[in-house]
N, C-alpha and C positions, 0 to 999 in steps of 0.2 A: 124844348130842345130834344134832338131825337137819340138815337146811339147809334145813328149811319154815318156817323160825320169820322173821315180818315186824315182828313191833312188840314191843318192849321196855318197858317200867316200873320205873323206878329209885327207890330209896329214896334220901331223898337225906342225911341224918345216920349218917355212917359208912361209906359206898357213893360219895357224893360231894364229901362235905368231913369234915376229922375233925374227930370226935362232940365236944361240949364234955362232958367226963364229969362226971355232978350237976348241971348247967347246960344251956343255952338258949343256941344263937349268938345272939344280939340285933342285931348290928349287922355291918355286911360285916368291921370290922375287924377281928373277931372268926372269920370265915371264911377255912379253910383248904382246897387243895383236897387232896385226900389226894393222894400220891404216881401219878405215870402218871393220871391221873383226863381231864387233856385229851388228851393222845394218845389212847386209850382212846373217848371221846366224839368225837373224829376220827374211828378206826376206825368205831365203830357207827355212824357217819352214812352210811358208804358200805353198813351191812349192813343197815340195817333201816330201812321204810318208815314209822314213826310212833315219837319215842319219848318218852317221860311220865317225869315226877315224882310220887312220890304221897308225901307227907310227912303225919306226924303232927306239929303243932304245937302242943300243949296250952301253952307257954307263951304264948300271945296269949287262950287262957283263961283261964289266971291272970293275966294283968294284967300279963306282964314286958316284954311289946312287944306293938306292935298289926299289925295287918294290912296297915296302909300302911307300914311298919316291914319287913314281911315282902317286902312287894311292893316295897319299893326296894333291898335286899338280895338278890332273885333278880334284876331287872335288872342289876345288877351281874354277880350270878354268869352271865346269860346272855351279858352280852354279851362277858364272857370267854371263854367257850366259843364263842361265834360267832368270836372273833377267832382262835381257835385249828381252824377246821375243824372244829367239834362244831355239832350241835342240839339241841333240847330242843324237840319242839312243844308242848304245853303244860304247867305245874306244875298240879297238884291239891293241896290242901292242908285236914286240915280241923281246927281251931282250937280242939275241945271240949274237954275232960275226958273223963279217960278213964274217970268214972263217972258223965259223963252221956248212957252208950249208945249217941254220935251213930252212925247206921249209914253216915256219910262216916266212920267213924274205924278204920284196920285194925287188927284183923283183918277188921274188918266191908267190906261187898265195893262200897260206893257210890262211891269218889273212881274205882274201875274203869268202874263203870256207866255213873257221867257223863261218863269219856274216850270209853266206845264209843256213846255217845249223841250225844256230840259229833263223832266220824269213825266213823259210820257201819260203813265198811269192818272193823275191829276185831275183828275174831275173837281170842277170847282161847285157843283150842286152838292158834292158832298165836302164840302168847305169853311171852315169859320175864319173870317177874318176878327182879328182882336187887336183892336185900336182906341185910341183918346181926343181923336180930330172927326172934323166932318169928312175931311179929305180919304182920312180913312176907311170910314162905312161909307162912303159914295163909291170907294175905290171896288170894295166887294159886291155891293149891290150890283155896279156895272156888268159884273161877273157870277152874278146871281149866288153870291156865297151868303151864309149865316152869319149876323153882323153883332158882333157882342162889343159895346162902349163901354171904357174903362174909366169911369167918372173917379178922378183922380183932383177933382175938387180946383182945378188949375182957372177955370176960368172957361175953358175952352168952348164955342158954339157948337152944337151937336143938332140933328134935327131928328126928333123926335120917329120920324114916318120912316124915316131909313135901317134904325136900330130894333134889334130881335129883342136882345136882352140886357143890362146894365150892370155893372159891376163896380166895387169899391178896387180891385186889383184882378191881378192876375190869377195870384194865388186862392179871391174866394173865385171863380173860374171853373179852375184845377179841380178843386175839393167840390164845388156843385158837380161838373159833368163827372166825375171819379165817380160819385156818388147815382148818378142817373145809370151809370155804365153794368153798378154792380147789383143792382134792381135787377 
């Protein structure tokens, strides 16, 4: 890993709160943040100059919660992370089925598109996408980002050829690139 990398994208089901498995968080009480998750988002805040959420939330397509549902559930979770020394500039989220093709839905490459369309600056060769799906390192590689898999032990298929580097959390992450930064 280099120390060119400026903007970060985080998945956020499993990468920043643990996964409800067979389920949908629906409500903040239902949100967990995974272990180290705010130190961690501490850290990145002093290393990277932009950093995103990009979530699939196909439960607000099926009807289990709605969007405003969704969006009072991330104010929550931001303003925890603000209180803890973290940031999150914007969440991206996109809401479809996952067989109704949305090209907002990763793997497909648009919740990126519209982060770098929204800050401009956004170079995604200087990018880490940090996920726990395939959908998610397929989603970066589309986009030629750095693909760090968050092997959180879930089960989940990953493909080997697609991922840079692997990780137990988030948090060892943080502390590896903190660490490559201050070399």
């Amino acid at each position: 890993m280099c120390k060119e990398f400026k903007y970060l994208f985080l998945d956020r089901d499993g990468v920043i709160n643990v996964r409800k498995m067979g389920g949908y968080i629906t409500f903040y009480s239902e949100f967990r943040f995974m272990d180290g998750v705010l130190e961690a988002l501490s850290i990145c805040n002093t290393l990277f100059d932009r950093i995103f959420i990009v979530t699939n939330q196909q439960g607000i397509g099926k009807g289990l919660f709605t969007e405003k549902g969704f969006e009072e559930l991330n104010s929550q979770m931001l303003r925890e992370i603000t209180a803890n020394q973290g940031r999150i500039d914007r969440v991206y989220m996109c809401p479809a089925l996952k067989e109704e093709n949305s090209p907002n839905r990763k793997p497909r490459t648009g919740m990126g598109l519209q982060a770098q369309k929204d800050y401009p600056e956004v170079d995604f060769s200087k990018s880490i996408m940090v996920g726990d799906s395939n959908s998610d390192m397929l989603f970066g590689k589309a986009l030629g980002m750095y693909n760090i898999f968050i092997d959180n032990q879930t089960g989940e298929f990953y493909d080997k050829e697609i991922i840079n580097e692997k990780y137990d959390s988030l948090i060892s992450f943080a502390k590896k690139y903190e660490e490559i930064l201050i070399k």
